[in-house]
N, C-alpha and C positions, 0 to 999 in steps of 0.2 A: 504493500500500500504506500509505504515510503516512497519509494522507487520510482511508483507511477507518479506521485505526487512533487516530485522533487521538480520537475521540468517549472513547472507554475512558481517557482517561490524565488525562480533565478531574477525575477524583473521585481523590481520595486513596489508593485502593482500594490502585492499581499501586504504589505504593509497598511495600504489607507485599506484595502479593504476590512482587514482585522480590526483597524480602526475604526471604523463604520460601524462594526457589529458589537467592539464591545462600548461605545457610548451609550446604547441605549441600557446599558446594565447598569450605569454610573449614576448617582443624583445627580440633579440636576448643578449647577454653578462651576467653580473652580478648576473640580476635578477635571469635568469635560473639557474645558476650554483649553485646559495643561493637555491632552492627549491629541486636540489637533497643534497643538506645537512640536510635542515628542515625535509623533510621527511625520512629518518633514525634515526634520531634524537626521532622523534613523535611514531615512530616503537619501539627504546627502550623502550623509556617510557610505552607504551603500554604494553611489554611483562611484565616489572621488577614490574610492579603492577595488572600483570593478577592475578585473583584467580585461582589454583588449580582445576581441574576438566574441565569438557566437557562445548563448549558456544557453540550458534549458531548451535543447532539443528534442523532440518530441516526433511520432506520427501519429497521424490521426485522420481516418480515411484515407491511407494513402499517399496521405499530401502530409511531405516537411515542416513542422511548424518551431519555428524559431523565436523561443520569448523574450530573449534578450541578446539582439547586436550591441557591442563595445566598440566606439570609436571616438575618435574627439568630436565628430560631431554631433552625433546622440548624445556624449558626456556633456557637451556645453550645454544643450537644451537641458536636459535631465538636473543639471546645479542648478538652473537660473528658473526652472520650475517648481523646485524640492523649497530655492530660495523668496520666491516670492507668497510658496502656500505658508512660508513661516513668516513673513511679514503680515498675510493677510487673516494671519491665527492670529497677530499680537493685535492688529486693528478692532478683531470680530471680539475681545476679549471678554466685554460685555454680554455679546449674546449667547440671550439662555434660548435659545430654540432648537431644538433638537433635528428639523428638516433642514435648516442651513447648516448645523453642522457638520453633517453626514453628507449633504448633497456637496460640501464643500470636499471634505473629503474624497470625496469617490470620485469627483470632479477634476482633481489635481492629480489622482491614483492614475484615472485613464488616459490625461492627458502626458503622462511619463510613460506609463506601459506603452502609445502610441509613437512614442520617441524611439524607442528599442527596441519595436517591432521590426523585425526579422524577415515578417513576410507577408502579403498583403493580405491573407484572412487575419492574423491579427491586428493588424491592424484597423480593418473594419470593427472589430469588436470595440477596441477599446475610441475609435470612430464614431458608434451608434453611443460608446458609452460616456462618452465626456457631452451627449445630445442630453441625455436622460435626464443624467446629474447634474447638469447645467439650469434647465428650465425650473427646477425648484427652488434657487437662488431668485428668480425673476417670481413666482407664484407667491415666493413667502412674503411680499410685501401685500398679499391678501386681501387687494384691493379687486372693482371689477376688469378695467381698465389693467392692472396686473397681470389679470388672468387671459386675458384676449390678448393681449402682448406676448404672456405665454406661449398662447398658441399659436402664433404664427409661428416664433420662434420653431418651436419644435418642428410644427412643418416644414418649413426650410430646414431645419437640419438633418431631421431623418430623411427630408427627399434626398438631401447629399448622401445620406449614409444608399440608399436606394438605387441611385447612379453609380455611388461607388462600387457596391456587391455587383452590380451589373457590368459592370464595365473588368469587375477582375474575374470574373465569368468568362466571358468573351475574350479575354486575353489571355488565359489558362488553357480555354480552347485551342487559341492560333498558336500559341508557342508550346503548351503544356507545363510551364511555369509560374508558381505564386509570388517570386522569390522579390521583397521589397528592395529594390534598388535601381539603380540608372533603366528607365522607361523612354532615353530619347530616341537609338537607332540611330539611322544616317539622316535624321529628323523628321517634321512634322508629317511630310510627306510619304512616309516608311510605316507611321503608328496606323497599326489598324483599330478598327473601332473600339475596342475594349480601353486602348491607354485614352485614347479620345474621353472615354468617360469617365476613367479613372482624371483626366486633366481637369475634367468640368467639376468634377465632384471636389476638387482642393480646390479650385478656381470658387466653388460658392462658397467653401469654408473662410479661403482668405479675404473675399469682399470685394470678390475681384468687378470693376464699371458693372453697373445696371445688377448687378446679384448683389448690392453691399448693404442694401439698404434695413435687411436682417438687425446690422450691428446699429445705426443709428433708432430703429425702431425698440432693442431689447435694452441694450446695454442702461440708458437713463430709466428704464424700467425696475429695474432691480432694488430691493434694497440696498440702502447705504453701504454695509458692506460689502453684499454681494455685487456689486461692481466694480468693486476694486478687484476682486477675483477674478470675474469675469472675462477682464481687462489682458489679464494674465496670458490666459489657455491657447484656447480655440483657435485664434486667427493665427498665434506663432507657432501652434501646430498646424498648421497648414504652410507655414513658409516653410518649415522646419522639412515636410512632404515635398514640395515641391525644388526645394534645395537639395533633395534625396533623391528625387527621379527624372526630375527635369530643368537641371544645371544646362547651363550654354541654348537654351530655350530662346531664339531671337526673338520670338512674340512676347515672349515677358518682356524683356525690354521697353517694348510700346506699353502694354498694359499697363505696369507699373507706372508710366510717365504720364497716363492718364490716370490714375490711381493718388501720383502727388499734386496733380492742379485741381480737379474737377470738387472735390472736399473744400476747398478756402473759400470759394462763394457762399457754399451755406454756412460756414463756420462763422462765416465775418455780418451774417446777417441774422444765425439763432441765438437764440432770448436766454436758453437752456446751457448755462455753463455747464451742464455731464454730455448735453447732444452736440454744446461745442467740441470737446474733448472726444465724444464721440467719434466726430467726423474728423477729427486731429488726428486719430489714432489710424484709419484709412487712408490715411494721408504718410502716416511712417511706415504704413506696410507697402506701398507705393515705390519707398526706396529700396526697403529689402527686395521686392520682385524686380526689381532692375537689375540688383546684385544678380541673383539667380538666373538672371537671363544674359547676362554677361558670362556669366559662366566661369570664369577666371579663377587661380587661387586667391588673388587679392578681390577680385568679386565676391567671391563663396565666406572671405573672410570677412568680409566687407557687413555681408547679410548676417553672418550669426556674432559679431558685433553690435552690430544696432538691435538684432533684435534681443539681445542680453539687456544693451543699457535699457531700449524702451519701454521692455517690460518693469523696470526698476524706475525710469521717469516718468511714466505713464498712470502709471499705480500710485507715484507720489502726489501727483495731480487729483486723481480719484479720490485719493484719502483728505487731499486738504479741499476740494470743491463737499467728498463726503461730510468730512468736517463741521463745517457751513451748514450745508443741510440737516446733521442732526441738532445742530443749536439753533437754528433758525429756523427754519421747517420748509425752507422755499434755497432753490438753487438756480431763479432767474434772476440775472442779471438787475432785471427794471426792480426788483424788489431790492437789493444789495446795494452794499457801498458804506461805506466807512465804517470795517468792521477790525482795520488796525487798531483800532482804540482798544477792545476787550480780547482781539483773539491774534496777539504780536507772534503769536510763534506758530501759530496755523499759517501767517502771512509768510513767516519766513520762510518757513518749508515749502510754501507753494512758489514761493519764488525763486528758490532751488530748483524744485523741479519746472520750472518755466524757463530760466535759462539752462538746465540741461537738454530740454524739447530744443531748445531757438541756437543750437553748437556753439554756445561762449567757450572760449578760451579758456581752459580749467576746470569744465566739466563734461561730464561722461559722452552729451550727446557728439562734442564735436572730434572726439576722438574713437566714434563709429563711422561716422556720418563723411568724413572725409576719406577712408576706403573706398566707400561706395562711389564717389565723385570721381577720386583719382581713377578707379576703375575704367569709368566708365570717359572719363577724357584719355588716356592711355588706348583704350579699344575703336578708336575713330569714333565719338559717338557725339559728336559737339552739338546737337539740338537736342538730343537729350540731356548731354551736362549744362545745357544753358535751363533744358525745365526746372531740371532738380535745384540751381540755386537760385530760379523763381520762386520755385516752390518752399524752398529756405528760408526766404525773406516771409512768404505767407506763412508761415509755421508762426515766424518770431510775433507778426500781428496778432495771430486770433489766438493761439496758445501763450507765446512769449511774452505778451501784453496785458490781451482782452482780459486773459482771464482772472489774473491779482487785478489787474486796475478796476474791472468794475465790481469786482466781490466784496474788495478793503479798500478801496478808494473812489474816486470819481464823487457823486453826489453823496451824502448823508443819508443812510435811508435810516437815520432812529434809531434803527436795532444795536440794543447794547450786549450781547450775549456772550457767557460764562466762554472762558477758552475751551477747547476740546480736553476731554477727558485727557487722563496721564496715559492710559494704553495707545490712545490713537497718535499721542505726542510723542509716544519712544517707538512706535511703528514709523510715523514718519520721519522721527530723526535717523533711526538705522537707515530708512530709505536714503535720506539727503546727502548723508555721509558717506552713501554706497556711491553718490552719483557724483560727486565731490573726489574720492580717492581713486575710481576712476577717472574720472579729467584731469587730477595730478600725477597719477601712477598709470597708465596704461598701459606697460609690459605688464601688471599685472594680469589684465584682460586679455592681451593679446598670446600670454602663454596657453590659454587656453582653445585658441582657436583652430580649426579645422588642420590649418596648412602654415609651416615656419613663415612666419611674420620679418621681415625684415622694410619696415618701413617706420616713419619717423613724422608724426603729425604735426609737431612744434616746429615750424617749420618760418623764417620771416615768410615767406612767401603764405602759407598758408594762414596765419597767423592775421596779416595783412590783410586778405584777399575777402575772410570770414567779417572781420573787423567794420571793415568798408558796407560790407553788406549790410551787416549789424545795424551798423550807423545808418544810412541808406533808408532802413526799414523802420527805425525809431524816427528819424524826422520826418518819414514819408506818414505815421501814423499822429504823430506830433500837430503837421500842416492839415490831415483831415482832424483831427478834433477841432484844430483850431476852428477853420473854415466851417466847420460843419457838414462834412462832405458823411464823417464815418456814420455807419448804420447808427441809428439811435438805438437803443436797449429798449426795446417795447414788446407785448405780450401780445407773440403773431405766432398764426401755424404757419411754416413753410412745408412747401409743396415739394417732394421729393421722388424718385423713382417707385417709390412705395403707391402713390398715390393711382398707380396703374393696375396694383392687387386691392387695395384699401378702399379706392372709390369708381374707378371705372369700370375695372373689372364685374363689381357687384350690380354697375348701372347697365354695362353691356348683356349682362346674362341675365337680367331684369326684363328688359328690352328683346331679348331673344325669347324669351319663357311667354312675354306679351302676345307677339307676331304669331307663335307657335301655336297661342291658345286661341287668336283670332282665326288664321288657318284653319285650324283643325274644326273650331266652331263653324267655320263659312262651310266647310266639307261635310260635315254631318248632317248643317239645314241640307245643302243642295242633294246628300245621299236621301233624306226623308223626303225629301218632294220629288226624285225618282221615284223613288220606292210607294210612295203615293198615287204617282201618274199610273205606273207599271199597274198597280189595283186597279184602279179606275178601267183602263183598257183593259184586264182583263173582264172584270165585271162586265163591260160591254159586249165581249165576244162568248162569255160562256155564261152568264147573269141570266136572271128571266129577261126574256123579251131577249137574249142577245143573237148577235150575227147566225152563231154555229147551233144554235135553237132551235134555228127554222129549217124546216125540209128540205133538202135538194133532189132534183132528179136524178133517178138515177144514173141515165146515161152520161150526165158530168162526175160522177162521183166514179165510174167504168173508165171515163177519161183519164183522171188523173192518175188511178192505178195503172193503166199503161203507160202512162209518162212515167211514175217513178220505178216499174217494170224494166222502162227502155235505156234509163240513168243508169240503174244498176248494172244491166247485161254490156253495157257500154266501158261503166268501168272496170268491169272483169277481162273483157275483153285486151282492153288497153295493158293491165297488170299483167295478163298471161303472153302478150305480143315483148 
């Protein structure tokens, strides 16, 4: 039983799950909240002294199943997801709810077991399973409006998981192979249908144009701190996937560069400082899918850099806009504003993590963020590297800016509120501090990446180059407040890709169900007034008083049986010639 059992315990996995099962044996308070700590904790530990290579080999049906790949690039996801479930235990520290805790757990479990997936059925599993456990994070805020958020959510997710089993169906078929790894061929042109939906399936997960609107619609749904989790998962498992099978991809390239512009419009005009950040955070996976579509070792190193720090800036953000929201009850902007006064160290840590989103000079983001650029200027790519530090200067507005300035600054909204609890204040400072000794130490980060790093971000030149921007972008945001150019902070729905399943979609098949019923109605009267004529004439011919009532002679009635005599013999005739 050991024996069988042993394959399963190779991945990290069993740890949140054992976790999961023994909370609900615990009272409620302390205890709990210590065991989602211990066990991300016992997960790092796990990854930072895995050996290298394939564990927890198995068969099952036939088919290979490999629970745990070892490599630096599984390792770096697997730290930096083990590291954020333990910031996002010190944040939740407070809550006593038993379905966030566990959905949190299970949550962080499958999104590591899908890192160290081996081969593409497990990875489905733990695919469907970071779906499951995800959407109770969004549900526990136990609202109605919660709840339908939910489920969209879920749907889009489980359709991915749906396209995905589909798609490694159909490519097990063509190749007879499960086996998770390099899916590109001599490229796009080569993949047959299966990686085709194997691609679309990471492509909804990541948020990739027109499927993204998932994460703007769930993410500001969620409880407090289930968004900071959230934030974590899902979408850097998907880069993490698509960095694994579809490295040197040139349509990433474009996508991703529509990925970093297309986000700053609505960022710069929503009201919702979580669906700002929302759409911020679509906007940094934008650069990671460049990386991956570059394909390069300074690419590939480029993507699982940024997406280390941004899972650690991103989350710093979440927790201090969360912050705000559990003392004030409101995270729109037009409600907010001069909240320095009561809550100085929620501000400072938001403004950590705001210039680590906006790549200052000594923190974490610009010592990812410029990989990715050099990358992609080294690879001829000059209208893409001009997007990406368009799209740098938009970051530093609607993140870099918008987001402290109109929460703890800009107008007075009144609100005088207590600073955030001490748990959520030493979750953020570990965060701040994380994204701080990376921007000053970045050998540290960089030891850990896929492929030997021999590059040097402190750079005059680069140093310079960011600076200029920097500046660029603050007076360019400076000159619209002045003017009055920038959006006002006011309490508006913006219209989004969503609006096509949310409201047309329901108005279209509304409108189809209408036409259908008119149809079908207009075809029934006009079957009954057949079906009425038809009586009537018959009534007439065979009725009292009708046609075939009355007598005929017989010699016509002699007649026509020789006529239909002469029909017959005619076509006998004709069939036997």
């Amino acid at each position: 039983m050991t024996e069988l059992l042993a394959p399963y315990f190779a991945s990290p996995v069993y740890l949140f799950v054992l976790g999961a099962l023994i909370l609900p044996l615990l009272p409620k308070g302390e205890l709990r909240a210590l065991v989602t700590l211990i066990v991300p904790i016992l997960s790092g530990y796990l990854i930072w002294n895995a050996a290298p290579g394939l564990h927890g080999i198995t068969t099952l049906g036939g088919l290979e199943i490999t629970m745990m790949r070892v490599d630096k690039l599984s390792t770096i996801f697997g730290l930096i997801f083990s590291l954020a479930a333990f910031l996002s235990g010190i944040y939740a520290w407070h809550v006593r709810d038993s379905v966030q805790q566990i959905a949190t757990l299970l949550y962080a479990g499958t999104a590591i077991g899908a890192v160290f997936a081996g081969d593409l059925l497990s990875l489905f599993v733990y695919w469907e399973g970071t779906a499951l456990a995800s959407v109770f994070l969004i549900w526990a805020r136990r609202t109605t409006g919660a709840y339908a958020t939910g489920m969209r959510y879920l749907l889009i997710q489980i359709g991915s998981g749906v396209i995905l089993i589909a798609g490694i169906a159909l490519h097990y078929r063509a190749s007879g192979s499960i086996a998770f790894d390099r899916l590109t061929g001599t490229g796009p042109e080569s993949w047959d249908l299966g990686v085709w939906l194997i691609f679309m399936a990471f492509g909804v997960k990541c948020a990739f144009p027109l499927m993204h609107n998932w994460l703007q619609d769930s993410y500001p749904a969620a409880t407090v701190t289930g968004t900071v989790t959230l934030s974590a998962f899902t979408t850097k498992m998907a880069v993490y996937c698509l960095a694994r099978a579809f490295p040197g991809t040139e349509m990433l390239i474009y996508i991703g560069a529509v990925m970093t512009l297309f986000p700053i419009f609505f960022a710069e005009i929503e009201n919702d400082l979580r669906r700002v950040l929302a759409y911020s955070l679509n906007n940094q996976l934008g650069f990671m899918v460049v990386g991956v579509g570059v394909g390069t070792e300074l690419a590939l190193n480029g993507t699982a850099a940024h997406a280390f720090c941004h899972i650690l800036y991103k989350s710093l953000l979440f927790m201090s806009v969360g912050a705000v929201l559990f003392r004030t009850g409101t995270s729109k902007a037009s409600e907010l504003g001069g909240l320095y006064r009561t809550m100085p160290w929620t501000m400072v840590f938001c403004i950590v993590g705001a210039s680590s989103i906006s790549a200052f000079p000594l923190f974490s983001g610009f010592v990812s963020k410029s990989l990715i650029l050099d990358a992609a200027a080294e690879n001829q790519y000059p209208v893409v590297w001009a997007v990406l530090v368009f799209a740098s200067a938009g970051v530093l507005s609607h993140s870099g800016i918008k987001i402290p300035y109109f929460a703890f600054f800009s107008h007075d909204s009144g609100k005088r509120p207590k600073e955030a609890p001490t748990h959520m204040l030493i979750a953020m400072g570990l965060t701040a501090f994380a994204c701080i000794f990376i921007g000053v130490f970045p050998s540290s980060l960089y030891a850990l990446l896929p492929y030997d790093v021999n590059y040097v971000p402190y750079t005059a030149g680069h140093i310079l180059a960011q600076l200029q921007l920097l500046v660029f972008a603050l007076l360019a945001f400076a000159l619209l407040m002045r003017y009055g150019f920038f959006p006002a902070e006011t309490r508006t729905i913006n219209l989004d890709v969503d609006w096509t399943y949310r409201k047309l979609a329901p108005a279209f098949l509304g409108l189809v169900v209408a036409v259908v019923r008119t149809v079908w109605g207009e075809l029934a009267r006009g079957a009954l007034i057949s079906v009425q004529a038809g009586q009537t004439a018959l009534e007439r011919l065979y009725g009292p008083g009708g046609r075939l009532e009355q007598v005929q002679r017989t010699g016509a009635m002699v007649l026509w049986v020789a006529i239909l005599l002469g029909a017959a013999l005619a076509i006998n005739l004709i069939t036997v010639s």
